[in-house]
N, C-alpha and C positions, 0 to 999 in steps of 0.2 A: 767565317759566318758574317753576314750584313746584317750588323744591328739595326740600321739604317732601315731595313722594309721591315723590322719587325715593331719597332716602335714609332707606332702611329696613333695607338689609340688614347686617350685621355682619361679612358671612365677604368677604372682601378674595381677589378671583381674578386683580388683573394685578400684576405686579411693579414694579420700582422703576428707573428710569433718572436718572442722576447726571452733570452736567457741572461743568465748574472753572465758578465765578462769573463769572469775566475773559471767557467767551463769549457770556453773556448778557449780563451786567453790567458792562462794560468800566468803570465810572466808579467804582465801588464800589473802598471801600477796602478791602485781602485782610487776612487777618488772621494773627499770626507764630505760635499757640499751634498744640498739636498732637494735642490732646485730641478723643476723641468729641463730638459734640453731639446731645443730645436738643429735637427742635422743640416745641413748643406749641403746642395749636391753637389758631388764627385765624380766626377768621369776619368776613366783609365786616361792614363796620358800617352796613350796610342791613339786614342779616338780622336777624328777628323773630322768631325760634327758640323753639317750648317747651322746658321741660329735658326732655322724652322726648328731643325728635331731638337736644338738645345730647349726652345720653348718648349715642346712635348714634356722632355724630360724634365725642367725645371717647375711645370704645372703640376708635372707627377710628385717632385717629391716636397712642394709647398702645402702640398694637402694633407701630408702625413702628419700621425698625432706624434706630438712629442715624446721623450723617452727619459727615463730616468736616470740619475748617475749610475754609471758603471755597469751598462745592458750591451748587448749584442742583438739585432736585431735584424729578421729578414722580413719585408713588406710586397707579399703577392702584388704583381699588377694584373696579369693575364697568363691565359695557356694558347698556345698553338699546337696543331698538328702537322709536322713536317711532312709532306705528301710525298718525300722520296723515300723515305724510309718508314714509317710509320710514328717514329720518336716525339716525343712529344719537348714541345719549349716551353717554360716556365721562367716565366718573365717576372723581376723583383729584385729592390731595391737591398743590397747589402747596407747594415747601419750599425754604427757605434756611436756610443754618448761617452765615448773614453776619452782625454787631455791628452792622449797622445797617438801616435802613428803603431798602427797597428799591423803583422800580417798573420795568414792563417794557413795551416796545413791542410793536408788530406783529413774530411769527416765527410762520414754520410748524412745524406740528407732523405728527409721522409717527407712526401706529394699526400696530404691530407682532405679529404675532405670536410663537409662540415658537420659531418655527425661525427666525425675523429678516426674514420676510416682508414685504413693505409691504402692507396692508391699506387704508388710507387716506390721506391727509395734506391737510393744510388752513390757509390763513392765519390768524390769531388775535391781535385786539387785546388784550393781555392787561391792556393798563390798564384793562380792563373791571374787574378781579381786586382794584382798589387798589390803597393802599399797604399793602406787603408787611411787617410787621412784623422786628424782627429774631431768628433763631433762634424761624421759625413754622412752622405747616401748615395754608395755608388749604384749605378744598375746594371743589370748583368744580366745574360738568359744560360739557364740551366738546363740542358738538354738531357731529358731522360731517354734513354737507349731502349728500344720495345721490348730487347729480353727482360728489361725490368717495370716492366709495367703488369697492374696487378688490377687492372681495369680496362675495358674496351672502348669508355667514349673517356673524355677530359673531362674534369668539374667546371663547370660553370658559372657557380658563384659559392662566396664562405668559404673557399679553399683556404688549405693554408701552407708552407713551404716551410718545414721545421728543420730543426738540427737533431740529429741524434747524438745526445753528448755520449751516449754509452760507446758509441764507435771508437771514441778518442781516448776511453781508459784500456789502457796495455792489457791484453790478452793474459788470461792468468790461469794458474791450476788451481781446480775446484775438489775438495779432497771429501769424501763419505768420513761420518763419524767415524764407522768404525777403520777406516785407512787413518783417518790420523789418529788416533790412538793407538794402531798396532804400528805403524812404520816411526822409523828415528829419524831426526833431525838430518844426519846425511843421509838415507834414504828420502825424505822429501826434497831435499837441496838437490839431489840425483835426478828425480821426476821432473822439477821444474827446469832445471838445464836442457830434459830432452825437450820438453813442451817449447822453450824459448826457440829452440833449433828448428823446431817442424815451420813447413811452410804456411805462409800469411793465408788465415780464412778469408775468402773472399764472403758480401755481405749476405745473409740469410744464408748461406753455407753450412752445412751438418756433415758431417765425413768420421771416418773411425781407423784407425793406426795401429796394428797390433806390434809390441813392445816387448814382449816375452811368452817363449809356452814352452812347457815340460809336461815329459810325458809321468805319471802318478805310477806306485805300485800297483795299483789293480785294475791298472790298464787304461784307466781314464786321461783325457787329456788337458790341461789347465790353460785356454790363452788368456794374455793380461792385454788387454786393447785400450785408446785412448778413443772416448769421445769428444767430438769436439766441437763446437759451439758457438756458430759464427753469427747467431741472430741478437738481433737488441734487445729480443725478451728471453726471460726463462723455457726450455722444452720440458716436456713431461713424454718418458717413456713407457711403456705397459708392456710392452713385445718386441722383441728383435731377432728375428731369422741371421744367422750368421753360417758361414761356410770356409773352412781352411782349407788353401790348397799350400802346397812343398814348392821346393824349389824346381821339381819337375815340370809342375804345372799339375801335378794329379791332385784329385779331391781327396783331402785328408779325413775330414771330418763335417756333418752337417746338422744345424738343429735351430730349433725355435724356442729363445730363452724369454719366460713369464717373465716381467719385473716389479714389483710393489712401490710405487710411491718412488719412484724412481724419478730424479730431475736430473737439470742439468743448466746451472744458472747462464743468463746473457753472456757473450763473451768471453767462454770460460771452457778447460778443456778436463773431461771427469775421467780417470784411471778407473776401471771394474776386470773384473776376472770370471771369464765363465768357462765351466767343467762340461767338457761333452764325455757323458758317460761310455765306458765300452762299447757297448751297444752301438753308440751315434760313431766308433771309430771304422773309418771303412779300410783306413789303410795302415796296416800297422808299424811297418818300416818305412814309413816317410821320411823325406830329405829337410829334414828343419834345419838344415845350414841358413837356408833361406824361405820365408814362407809367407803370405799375404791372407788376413783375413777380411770378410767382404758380406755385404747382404746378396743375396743371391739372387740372379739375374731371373727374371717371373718363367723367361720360357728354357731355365736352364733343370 
């Protein structure tokens, strides 16, 4: 990408979002003083810069408000729309007020408006970015990809470019009262192994895994499924259509489960178990060696 035609402008339209360092940078060490800090700019030491665009850049980030000790910091300058693809650029300055050299992994990031809109969000290896100097501001353009755009035109002023710290706490099992009071300590140590194994949610992602089903004496059939919970907020369910098929590929079972007060906290993957009565069973010597259960396709 040529940073070079994209930073041209001087007039700074999104604002400034700030977290504690210890969210981002759990390993970094905080610092005890309590003084403002002014960053400096930083540029990747890849970049080949004339002094025009270093001016650009160095007017860009002598304007910016100072930062406290121990903050993480991203400061909107601008959005573009990339006209080959529709993706949008999100232009802004990376900042730490940390005493030492920083780097950052993979987190998502959220394209805010100024009513606190979600507008975007998107995963981001930020080691892309380097090493992060101490008490810097680097700049960078953040290219949001259009499958993740959650708006049709760009913001145009009071934007903001946040982090989502929830992304960067480890994916975890979310267990119902009543599962942890009825299962044992190796039966949860059990669940959490399979949940560590399943594949990585990708972001705003909801998906469901079934994990066990037996067939009941009187006929009914029990699946234990995992939902799982890829968004940075809490979901809330009320209804779930679900449908089992075997390892033939035939429909085993089909139905639509009520559910009361039913969540399923950020980042988190919930064990439930639902009984299709006889009735809902359509096939009754199904091949459960292997079996998949699924929301069911609208024109199936």
């Amino acid at each position: 990408m040529n940073f070079l035609s994209f930073f041209r402008k001087t007039e700074k339209t999104g604002k400034d979002s700030t977290v504690d360092s210890q969210e981002i940078a759990p390993e970094a060490t905080k610092s005890s003083g309590e003084n403002e800090i002014e960053t400096a700019l930083s540029l990747h030491p890849s970049w080949n810069i004339p002094q025009e665009q270093q001016y650009v850049f160095r007017f860009l980030s002598n304007d910016l408000d100072p930062l406290k000790p121990n903050q993480i910091s991203l400061s909107g300058i601008d959005v573009d729309v990339e006209p080959a693809n529709g993706s949008w650029l999100v232009k802004a300055f990376f900042r730490s007020s940390l005493d030492q050299t920083i780097q950052i992994g993979t987190v998502e990031l959220m394209l805010l408006d100024e009513n606190e809109k979600l507008l975007a969000s998107q995963e981001f290896d930020l080691s892309e970015l380097g090493d992060i100097p101490a008490k810097s501001a680097r700049p960078w353009i953040f290219e949001f990809k259009k499958d993740n755009l959650l708006a049709d035109e760009p913001p145009a002023e009071n934007w903001k470019l946040a982090f989502n710290v929830q992304s960067m706490v480890p994916h975890r099992l979310d267990l119902e009262k009543s599962w942890e009071e009825g299962l044992t300590k190796e039966q949860k140590d059990s669940l959490e192994k399979v949940v560590e194994g399943l594949p990585k949610l990708k972001p705003r992602e909801v998906n469901i895994s079934g994990f066990q089903v037996k067939t009941e004496e009187n006929g009914s059939l029990a699946a234990s499924i995992f939902i799982r919970n890829g968004h940075s907020k809490e979901i809330n369910i009320e209804q779930l259509p679900l449908e089992l098929i075997d390892a033939n590929g035939d429909l085993v079972a089909r139905g639509s489960f009520k559910l009361d007060q039913f969540s399923v906290k950020a980042n988190t993957t919930k064990p439930w178990t639902f009984i299709y009565p006889k009735e809902m069973v359509q096939k009754t010597d199904a091949d459960l060696s292997r079996w998949i259960i699924r929301v069911p396709q609208q024109n199936a």
